[in-house]
N, C-alpha and C positions, 0 to 999 in steps of 0.2 A: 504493500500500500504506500502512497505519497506521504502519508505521513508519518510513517515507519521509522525507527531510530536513525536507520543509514541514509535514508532521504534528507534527514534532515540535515546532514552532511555533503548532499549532492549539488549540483548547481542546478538551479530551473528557469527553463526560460520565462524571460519577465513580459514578454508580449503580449500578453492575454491583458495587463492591464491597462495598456490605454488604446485597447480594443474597449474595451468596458467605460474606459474616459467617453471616448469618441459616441460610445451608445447613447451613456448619460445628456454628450449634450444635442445630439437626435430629440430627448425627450424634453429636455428643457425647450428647445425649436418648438415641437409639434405643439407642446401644453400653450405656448404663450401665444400660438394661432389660434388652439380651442377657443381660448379666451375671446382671442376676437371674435372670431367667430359667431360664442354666443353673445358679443353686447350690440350684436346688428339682426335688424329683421329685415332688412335686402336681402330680398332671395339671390340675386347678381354674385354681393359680397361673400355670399357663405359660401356658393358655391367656387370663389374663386380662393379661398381662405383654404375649404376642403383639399384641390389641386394642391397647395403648397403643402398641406398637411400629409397629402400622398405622396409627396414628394420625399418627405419624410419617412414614409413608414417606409417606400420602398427602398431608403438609404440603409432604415436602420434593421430590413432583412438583408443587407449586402453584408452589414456587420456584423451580425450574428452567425453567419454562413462561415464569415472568416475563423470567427471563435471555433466552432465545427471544426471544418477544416486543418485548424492549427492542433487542435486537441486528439484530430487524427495522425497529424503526422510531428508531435511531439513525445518524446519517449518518458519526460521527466518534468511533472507539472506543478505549477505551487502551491494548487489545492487537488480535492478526489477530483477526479477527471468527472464524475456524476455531478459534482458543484458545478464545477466550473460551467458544464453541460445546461443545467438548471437554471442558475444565474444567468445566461445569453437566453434560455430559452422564454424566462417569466420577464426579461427587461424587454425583447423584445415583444411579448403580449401583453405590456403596458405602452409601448407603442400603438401597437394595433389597436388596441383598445378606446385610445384618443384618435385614430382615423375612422373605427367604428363609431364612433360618438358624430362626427364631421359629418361621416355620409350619412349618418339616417337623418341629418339636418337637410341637406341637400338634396336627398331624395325626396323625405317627405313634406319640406316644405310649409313649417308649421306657420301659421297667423303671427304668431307672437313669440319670442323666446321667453320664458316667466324665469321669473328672478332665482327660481332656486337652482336654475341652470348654471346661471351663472356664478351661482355661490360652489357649486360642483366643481366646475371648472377651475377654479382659484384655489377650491383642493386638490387638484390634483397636479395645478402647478404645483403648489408646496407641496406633493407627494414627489413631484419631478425633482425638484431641488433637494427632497432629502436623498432621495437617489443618488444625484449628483457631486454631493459631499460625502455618501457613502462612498463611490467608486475613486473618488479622490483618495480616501483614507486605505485604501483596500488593501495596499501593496506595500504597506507597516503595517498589517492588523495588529500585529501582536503590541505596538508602542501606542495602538491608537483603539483598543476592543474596546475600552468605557466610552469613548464618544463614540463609537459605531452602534455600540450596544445601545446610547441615547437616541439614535438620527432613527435605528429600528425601532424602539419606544415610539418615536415620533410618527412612523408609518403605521402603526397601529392605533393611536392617536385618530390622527388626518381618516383613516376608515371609517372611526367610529361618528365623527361628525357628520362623515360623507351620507350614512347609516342614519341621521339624527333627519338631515336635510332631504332626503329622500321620502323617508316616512312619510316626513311630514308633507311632502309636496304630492304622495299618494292621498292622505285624506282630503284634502284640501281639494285634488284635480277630480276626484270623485262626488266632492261634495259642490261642486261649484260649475262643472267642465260639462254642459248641457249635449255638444257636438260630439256623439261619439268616438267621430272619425277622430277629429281632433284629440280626445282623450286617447285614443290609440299609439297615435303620430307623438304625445309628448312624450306618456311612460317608456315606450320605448326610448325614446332619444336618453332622457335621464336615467333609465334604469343601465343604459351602454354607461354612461358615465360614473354610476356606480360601482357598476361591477368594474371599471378601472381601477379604481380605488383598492377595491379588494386584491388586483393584481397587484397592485405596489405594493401593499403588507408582503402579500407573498413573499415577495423578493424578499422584503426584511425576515419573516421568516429563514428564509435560503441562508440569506447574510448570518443572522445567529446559530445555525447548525454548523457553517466554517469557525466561526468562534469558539465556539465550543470543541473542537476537531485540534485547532492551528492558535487559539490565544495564549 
């Protein structure tokens, strides 16, 4: 195993982590187009915000593939090769997860974007951003586990809120939301951007399983 007494002796290659930089700030890009995305109800702008957001996702399957690739043909790695595997796999399904959010805007085209959308959006930029100082720190875990171990606190955190805002924007669209097409068109769009949220804990998840393994 990589982290076996003699590994820890061995030399590994350091590549992987600003493959992981580079994802991080894919996600940082794409989150702060969600954004705009939802504080405009021009159908034109969403759907030209989505393109750039795709634009994104399809970088940061380029980078993930690399991850792949490198984990294929590297003999001696700095974490389980299942991590390292995991981690490119749940970063890039919080990517996607902020292009799914983009296009069911663009597709369906709602009347209005409602406020909790936006409150969604702004968490999951700050889920992007803890991300972000996660992967920065990644490559000292060991000099840096209590603020990684905080930045993961803080992605389960930013879920539970996400969790708080959602709810509530379900009783509220049901209690209020006469058109039903319309009530279809929103939970959807919002519940995509929930369940992003939940992918970023993931990752924090992932991230405290190597701390515990390598800290």
């Amino acid at each position: 195993m990589n982290n076996s007494f003699f590994s820890r002796f061995t030399p590994k290659e350091p590549k992987f982590f600003p493959l992981f930089k580079e994802i991080s700030t894919v996600l940082s890009t794409a989150s702060d187009l969600l954004i705009k995305c939802m504080e405009t109800d021009d159908h034109g702008q969403q759907d030209e915000y989505y393109r750039m957001i795709k634009d994104q996702e399809r970088l940061g399957d380029k980078l993930s593939h690399r991850v792949f690739d490198e984990l294929n043909a590297t003999f001696i790695t700095p974490f389980d090769r299942e991590d390292l595997h995991d981690l490119a796999m749940y970063l890039d399904d919080v990517v996607d997860g902020i292009n799914s959010s983009a296009k069911r805007v663009a597709l369906y085209k709602p009347k209005s974007i409602p406020d909790n959308a936006r409150k969604l959006a702004g968490l999951i930029k700050e889920a992007s951003d803890c991300l972000g100082r996660i992967m920065e720190l990644l490559d000292s875990l060991r000099n840096n586990s209590s603020r990684i171990n905080a930045y993961c606190k803080e992605l389960h955190d930013i879920e539970n809120r996400a969790d708080d805002v959602y709810e509530l924007f379900i009783i509220e669209l049901f209690e209020n939301e006469k058109d039903s097409i319309e009530l279809f068109k929103l939970k959807e769009i919002l519940y995509e951007m929930e369940k992003t949220t939940d992918m970023a804990e993931h990752v924090g998840k992932i991230v405290r399983t190597i701390i515990i393994k390598y800290a």
